[in-house]
C-alpha positions as CSV (number, residue, x, y, z in Angstrom):
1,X,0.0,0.0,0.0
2,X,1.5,3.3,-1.2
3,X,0.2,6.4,0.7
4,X,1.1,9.6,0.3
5,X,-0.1,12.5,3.0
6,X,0.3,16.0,1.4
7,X,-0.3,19.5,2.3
8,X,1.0,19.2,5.9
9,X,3.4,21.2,7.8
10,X,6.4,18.3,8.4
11,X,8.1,18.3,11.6
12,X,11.1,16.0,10.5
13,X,13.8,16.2,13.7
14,X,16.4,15.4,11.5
15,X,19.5,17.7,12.8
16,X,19.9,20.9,10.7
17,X,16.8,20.1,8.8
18,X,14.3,22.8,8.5
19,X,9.8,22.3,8.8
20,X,8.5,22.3,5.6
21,X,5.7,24.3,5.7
22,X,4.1,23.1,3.3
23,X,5.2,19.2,3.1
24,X,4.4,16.2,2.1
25,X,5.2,12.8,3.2
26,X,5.1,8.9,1.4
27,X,4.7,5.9,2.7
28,X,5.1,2.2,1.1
29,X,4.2,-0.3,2.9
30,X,6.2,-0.2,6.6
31,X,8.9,2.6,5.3
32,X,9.1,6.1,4.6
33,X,9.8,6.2,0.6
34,X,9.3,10.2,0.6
35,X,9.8,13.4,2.6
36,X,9.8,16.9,0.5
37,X,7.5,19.4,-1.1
38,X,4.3,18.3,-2.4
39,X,4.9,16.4,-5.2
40,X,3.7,17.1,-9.1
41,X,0.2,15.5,-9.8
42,X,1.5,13.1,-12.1
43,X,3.6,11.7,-9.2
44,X,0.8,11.5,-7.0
45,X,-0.8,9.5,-9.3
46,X,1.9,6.9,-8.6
47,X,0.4,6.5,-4.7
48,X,-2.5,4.4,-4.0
49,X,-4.1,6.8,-1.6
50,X,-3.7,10.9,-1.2
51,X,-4.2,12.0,2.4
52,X,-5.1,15.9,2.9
53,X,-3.3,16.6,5.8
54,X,-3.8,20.5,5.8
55,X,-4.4,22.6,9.2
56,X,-2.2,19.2,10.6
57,X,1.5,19.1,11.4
58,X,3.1,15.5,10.7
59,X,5.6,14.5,13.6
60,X,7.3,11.7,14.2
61,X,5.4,9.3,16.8
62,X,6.4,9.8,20.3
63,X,9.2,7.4,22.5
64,X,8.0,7.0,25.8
65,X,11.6,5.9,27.2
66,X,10.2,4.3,30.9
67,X,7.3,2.8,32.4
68,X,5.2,0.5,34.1
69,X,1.9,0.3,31.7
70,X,0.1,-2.0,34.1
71,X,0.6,0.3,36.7
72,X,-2.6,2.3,34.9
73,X,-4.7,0.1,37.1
74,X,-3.3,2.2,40.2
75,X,-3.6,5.7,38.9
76,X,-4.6,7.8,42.3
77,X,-4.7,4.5,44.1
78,X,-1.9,5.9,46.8
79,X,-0.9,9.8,46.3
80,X,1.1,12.8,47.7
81,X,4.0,10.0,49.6
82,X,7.8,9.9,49.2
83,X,8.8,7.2,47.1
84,X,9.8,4.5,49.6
85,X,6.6,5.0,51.6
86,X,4.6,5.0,48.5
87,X,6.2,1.9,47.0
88,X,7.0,-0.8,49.9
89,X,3.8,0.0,51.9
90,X,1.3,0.9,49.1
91,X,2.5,-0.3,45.3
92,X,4.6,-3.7,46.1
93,X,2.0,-5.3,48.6
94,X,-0.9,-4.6,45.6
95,X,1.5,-5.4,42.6
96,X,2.1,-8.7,44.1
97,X,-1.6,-9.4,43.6
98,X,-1.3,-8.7,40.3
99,X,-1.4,-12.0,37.5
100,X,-1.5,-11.8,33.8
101,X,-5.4,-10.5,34.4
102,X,-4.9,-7.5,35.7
103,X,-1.4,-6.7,33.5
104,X,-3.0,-7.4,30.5
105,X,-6.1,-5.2,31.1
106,X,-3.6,-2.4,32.9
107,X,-1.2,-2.6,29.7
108,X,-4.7,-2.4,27.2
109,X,-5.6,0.5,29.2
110,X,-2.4,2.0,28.8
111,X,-2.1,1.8,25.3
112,X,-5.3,3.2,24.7
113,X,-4.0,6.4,26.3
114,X,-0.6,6.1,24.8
115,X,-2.5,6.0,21.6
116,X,-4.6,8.7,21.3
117,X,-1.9,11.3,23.6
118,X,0.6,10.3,20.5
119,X,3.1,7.6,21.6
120,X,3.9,5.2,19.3
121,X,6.9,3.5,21.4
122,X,7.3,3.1,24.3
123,X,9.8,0.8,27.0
124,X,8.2,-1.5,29.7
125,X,9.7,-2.9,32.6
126,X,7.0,-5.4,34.5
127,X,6.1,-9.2,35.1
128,X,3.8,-11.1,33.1
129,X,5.7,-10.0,30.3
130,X,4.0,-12.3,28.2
131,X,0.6,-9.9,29.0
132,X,2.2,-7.0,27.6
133,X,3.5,-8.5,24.7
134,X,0.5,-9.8,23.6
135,X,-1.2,-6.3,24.0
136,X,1.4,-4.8,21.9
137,X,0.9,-7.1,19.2
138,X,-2.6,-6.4,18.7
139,X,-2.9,-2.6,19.0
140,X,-0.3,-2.5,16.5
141,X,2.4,-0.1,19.0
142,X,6.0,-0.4,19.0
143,X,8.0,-2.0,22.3
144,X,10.9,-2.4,24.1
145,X,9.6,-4.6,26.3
146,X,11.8,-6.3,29.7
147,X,11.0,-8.8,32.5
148,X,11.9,-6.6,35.3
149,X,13.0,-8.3,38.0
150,X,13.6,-7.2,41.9
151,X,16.4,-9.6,43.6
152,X,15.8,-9.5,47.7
153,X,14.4,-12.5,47.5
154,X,15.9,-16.4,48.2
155,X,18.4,-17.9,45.9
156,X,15.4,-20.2,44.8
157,X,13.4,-16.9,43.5
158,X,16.0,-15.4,42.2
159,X,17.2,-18.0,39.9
160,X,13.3,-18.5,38.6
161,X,13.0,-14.9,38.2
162,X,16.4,-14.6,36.1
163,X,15.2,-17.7,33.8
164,X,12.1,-16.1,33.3
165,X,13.3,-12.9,32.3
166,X,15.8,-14.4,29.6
167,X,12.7,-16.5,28.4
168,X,11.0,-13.8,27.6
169,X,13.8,-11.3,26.0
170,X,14.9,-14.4,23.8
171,X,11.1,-15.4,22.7
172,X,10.0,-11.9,21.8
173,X,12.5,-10.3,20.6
174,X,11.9,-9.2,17.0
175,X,8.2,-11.0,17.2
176,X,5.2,-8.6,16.4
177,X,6.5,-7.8,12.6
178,X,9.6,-6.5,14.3
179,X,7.5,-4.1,16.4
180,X,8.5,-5.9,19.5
181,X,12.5,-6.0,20.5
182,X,13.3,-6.5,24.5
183,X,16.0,-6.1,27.2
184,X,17.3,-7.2,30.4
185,X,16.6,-5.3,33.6
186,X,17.3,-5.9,36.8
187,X,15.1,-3.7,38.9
188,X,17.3,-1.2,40.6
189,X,21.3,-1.4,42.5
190,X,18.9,-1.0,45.7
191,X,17.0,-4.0,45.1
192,X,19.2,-6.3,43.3
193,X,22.8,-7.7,44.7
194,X,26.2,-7.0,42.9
195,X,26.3,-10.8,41.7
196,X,22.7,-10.7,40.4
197,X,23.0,-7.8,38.4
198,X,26.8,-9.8,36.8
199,X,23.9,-12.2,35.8
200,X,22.2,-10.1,34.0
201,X,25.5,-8.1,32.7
202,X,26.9,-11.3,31.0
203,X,23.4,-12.6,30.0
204,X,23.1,-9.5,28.2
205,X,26.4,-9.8,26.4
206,X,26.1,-13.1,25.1
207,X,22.3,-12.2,23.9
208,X,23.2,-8.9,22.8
209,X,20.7,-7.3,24.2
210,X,20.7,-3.9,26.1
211,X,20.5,-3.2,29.6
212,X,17.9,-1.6,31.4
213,X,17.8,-0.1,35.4
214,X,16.5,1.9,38.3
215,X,19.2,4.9,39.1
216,X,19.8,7.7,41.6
217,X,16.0,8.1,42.4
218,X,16.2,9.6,45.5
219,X,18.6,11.1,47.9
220,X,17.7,8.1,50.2
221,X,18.5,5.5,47.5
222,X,22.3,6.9,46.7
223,X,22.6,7.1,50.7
224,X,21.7,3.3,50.9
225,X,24.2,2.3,48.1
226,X,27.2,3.9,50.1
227,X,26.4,2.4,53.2
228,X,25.8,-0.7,51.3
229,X,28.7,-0.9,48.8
230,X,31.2,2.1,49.5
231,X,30.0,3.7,46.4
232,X,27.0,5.6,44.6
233,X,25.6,4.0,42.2
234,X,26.9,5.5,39.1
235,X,30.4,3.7,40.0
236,X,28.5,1.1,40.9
237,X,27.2,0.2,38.0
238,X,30.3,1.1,36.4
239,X,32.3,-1.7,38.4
240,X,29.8,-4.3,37.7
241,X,30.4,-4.3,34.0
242,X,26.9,-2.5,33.2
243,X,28.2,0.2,31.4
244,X,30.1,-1.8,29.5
245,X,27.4,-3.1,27.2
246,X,24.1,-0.6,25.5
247,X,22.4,0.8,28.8
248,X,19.5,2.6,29.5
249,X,19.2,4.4,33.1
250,X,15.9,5.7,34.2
251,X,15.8,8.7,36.5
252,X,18.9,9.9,37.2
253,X,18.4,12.2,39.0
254,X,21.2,12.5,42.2
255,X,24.3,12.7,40.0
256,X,27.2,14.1,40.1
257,X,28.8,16.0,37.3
258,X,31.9,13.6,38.2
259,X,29.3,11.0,37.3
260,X,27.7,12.6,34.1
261,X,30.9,12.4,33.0
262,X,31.0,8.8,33.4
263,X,27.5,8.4,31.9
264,X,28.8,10.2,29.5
265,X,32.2,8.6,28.2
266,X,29.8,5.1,28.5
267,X,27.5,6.8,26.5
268,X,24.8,5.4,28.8
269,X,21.5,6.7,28.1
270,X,19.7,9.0,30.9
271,X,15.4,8.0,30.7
272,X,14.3,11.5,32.0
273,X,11.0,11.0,33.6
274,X,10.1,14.9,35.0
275,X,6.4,14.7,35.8
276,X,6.9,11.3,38.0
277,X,10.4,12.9,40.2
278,X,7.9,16.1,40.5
279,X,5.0,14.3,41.9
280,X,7.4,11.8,44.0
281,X,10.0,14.9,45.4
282,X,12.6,13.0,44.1
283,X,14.2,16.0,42.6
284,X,14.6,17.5,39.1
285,X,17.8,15.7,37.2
286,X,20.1,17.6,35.9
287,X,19.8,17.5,32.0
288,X,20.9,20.9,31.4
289,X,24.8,19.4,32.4
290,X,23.9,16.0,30.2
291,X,22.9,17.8,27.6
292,X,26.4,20.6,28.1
293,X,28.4,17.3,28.2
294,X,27.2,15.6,24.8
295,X,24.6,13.1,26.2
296,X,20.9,13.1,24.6
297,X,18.5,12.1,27.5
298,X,15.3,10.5,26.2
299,X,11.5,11.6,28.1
300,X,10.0,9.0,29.9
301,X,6.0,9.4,31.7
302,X,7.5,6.1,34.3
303,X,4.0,4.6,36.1
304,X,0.6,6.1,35.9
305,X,0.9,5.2,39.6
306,X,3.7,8.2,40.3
307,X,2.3,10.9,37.3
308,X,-0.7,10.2,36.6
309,X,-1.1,9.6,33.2
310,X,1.3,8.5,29.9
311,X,0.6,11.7,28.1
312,X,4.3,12.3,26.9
313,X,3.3,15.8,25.0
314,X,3.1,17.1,29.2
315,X,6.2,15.4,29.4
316,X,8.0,17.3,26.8
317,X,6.4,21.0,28.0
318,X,7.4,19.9,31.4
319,X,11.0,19.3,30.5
320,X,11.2,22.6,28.6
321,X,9.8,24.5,31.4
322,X,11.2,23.2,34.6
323,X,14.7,23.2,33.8
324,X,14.7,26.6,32.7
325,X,12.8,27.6,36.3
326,X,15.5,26.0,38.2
327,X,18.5,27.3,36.1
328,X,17.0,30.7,35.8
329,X,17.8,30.3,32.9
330,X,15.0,31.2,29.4
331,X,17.4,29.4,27.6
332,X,18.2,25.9,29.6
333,X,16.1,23.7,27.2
334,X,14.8,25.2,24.4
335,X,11.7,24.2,22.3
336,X,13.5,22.3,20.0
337,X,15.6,20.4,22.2
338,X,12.5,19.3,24.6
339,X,10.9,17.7,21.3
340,X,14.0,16.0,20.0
341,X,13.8,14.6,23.8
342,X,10.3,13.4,23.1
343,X,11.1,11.6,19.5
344,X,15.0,11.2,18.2
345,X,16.9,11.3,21.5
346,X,14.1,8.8,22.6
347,X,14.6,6.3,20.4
348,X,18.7,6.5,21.0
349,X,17.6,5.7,24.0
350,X,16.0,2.5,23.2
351,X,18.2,1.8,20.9
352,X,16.2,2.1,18.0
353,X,17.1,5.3,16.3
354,X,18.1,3.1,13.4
355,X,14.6,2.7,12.8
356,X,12.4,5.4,14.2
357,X,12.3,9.1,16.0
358,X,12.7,11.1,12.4
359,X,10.9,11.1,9.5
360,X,13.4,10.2,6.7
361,X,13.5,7.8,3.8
362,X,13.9,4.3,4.6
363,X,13.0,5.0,8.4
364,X,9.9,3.0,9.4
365,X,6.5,4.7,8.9
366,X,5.7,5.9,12.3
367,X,4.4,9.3,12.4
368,X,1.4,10.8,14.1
369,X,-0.6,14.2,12.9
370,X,-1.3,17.0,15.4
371,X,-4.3,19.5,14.5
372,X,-2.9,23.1,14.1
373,X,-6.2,25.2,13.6
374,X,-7.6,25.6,17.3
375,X,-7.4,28.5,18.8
376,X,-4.7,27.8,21.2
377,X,-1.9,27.3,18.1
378,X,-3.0,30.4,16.6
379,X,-1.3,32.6,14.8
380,X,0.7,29.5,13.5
381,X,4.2,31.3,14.3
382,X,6.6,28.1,15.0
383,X,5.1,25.1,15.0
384,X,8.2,23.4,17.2
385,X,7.4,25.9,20.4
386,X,3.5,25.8,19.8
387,X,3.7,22.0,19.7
388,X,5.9,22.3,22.7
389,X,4.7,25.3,24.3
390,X,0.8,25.3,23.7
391,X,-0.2,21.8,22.2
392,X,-1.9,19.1,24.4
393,X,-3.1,15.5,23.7
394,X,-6.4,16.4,22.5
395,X,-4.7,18.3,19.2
396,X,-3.6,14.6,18.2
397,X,-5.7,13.8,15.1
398,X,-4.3,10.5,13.6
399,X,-1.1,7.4,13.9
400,X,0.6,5.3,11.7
401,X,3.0,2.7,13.0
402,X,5.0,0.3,10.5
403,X,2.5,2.2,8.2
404,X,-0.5,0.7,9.8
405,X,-2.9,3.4,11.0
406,X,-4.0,2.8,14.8
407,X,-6.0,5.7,15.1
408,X,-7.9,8.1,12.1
409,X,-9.3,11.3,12.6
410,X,-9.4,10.5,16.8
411,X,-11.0,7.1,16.0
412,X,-9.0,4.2,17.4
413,X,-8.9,1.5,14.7
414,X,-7.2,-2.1,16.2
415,X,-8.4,-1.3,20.4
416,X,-12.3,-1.2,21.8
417,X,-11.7,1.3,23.9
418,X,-15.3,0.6,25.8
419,X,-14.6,-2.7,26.7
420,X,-10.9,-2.0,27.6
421,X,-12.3,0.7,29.8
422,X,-14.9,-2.0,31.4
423,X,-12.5,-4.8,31.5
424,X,-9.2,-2.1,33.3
425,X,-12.6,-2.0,36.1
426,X,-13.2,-4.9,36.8
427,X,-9.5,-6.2,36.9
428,X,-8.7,-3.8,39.4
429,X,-11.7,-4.6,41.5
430,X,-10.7,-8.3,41.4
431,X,-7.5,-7.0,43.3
432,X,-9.5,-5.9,45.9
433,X,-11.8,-8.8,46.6
């Protein structure tokens, strides 16, 4: 199927290139086979379908970097607590209730919202992995999808828990048409001893598959790994091999600029998650340093549990805006930057940058359209700061991934939204009962 979507204004976030204004973009089958000026009528002719995309902006789809999808089923559950509180006497003792019933209907849940708030990858870190998977498959979304696994347990646990977690990354990676790729991730430094996470380290290397982890949190957390280990975590992750191989940090948010120089010569990627450390007082990381020393820090919602919702557009607008507030600075992250954070840096972070965050030629197809005729994006100045700036996730119209539209004109085409509403209900009431 040959599509071609003309008349738009074409975000692209390749670097130096500019927004055409008055674009168009092609599609054949799952790749982008076109990005330019509207073409000649005799070379539309060539397409099978014409899309009028004026009054819309084409983006590339958004990376959600980290996050818990399941975790939709305990939006509001337990609010307004520090992190520990809120996770080892509220979160953990409910989560551990949870079975492939309430993942899968959390994960659908989730993916409805990704879906119509403009994500069209994102990472998850859970159990019942299987769940998730599945739920990716059918709405058509992209994944990079891990077993997370927490290690205070007995040796017994532990082992079953590793097993299961390299059963999954070696069963479903590349599955879904390719949508699907995974990782290994042990949980966090703080919940996970040094020998477990080599486990994970050398499984990773022979798989060759990235790593994924909890870091720096919370002031408590970094306190807990010097009394435990002598260090903070950045070196010691660094002495357990873990930047030695593709990794992916979520948070980051007590470091050092000792240790974003480390980060930074490993060229480990930073998951910057600003709505969830705001809500959680864990802090504001400090990007503005990452992004001074060369590293490109993906945007990341984490849990609907600790935000409250997956809407990565917020995400972006907060990364702009708090940043410059605590730098005093207008200029700390501009526009541009925050979007780049939101699509291309994203998918470096994931590892798949190969294959998605710009729209180019022989990148996959998956792009979303934002309306640009309300009255909140007028006069149409810069589209870059009003999608940053003024946009939210009501303005997004339609989404292709692999070239397989997902939603049309706000209409969700491979999830029943109704019944994924109903069933999210019910699962969560099951927990209770």
């Amino acid at each position: 199927m040959k599509r071609l979507f003309i008349n738009a204004t074409v975000a692209t976030m390749k670097d130096g290139a500019e927004v055409l204004k008055q674009g168009a973009l092609g599609v054949e089958d799952d790749k982008i086979t076109y990005v330019g000026e509207v073409p000649e009528p005799q070379v539309q002719e060539q397409f099978d379908e014409i899309i009028d995309c004026s009054g819309k902006a084409i983006l590339p789809g958004l990376v959600n970097t980290h996050g818990h999808a399941a975790m939709t089923l305990l939006r509001g559950y337990a609010d307004d607590l520090p992190l520990q509180t809120w996770l080892e006497e509220h979160m953990w003792p409910l989560e551990a209730k949870f079975t492939h019933v309430q993942v899968q209907a959390g994960t659908a849940l989730a993916a409805v919202e990704m879906i119509r708030s403009g994500t069209t990858c994102f990472m998850d870190m859970y159990d019942h992995m299987d769940a998730v998977a599945r739920v990716v498959e059918e709405s058509g979304m992209r994944a990079r999808l891990t077993r997370g696994v927490i290690g205070l347990c007995s040796e017994e646990m532990q082992n079953k828990k590793f097993e299961e977690a390299v059963r999954f990354a070696t069963e479903w990676h590349g599955q879904a048409d390719g949508r699907i790729t995974t990782m290994l991730a042990p949980h966090a430094p703080y919940t996970c001893p040094p020998e477990y996470i080599k486990r994970f380290v050398e499984k990773a290397g022979e798989l060759k598959l990235p790593l994924h982890t909890h870091m720096s949190e919370t002031v408590k957390e970094v306190e807990q790994n010097v009394r435990d280990y002598g260090v903070r975590p950045v070196e010691h992750l660094r002495r357990l091999g873990f930047f030695d191989l593709p990794a992916l940090v979520a948070h980051a948010v007590h470091v050092t600029e000792e240790e974003i120089d480390i980060l930074a010569q490993h060229d480990v990627k930073v998951a910057h998650n600003p709505g969830s450390n705001l809500k959680l007082g864990s802090g504001i990381a400090p990007v503005t340093s990452m992004l001074r020393k060369g590293m490109r820090p993906g945007l990341a919602t984490d849990g609907a549990a600790s935000n409250n919702n997956l809407d990565l557009i917020e995400e972006i607008q907060l990364a702009a805006l708090i940043h410059k507030g605590a730098q005093l600075d207008p200029e700390a992250v501009p526009a541009l930057t925050a979007l780049k954070m939101g699509t291309i840096y994203g998918a470096e972070c994931l590892f798949l940058d190969h294959e998605i965050g710009t729209l180019e030629v022989g990148k996959k197809a998956d792009f979303i359209t934002l309306d640009l005729t309300g009255a909140h994006m007028q006069p149409l100045h810069d589209v870059v700061s009003h999608v940053v700036y003024s946009a939210s996730r009501g303005d997004v119209v339609d989404m292709y991934v692999n070239g397989q539209p997902l939603m049309v004109n706000r209409e969700l085409l491979t999830l029943d939204e109704e019944k994924i509403r109903h069933e999210a209900t019910r699962a969560f009431q099951a927990l209770l009962q």
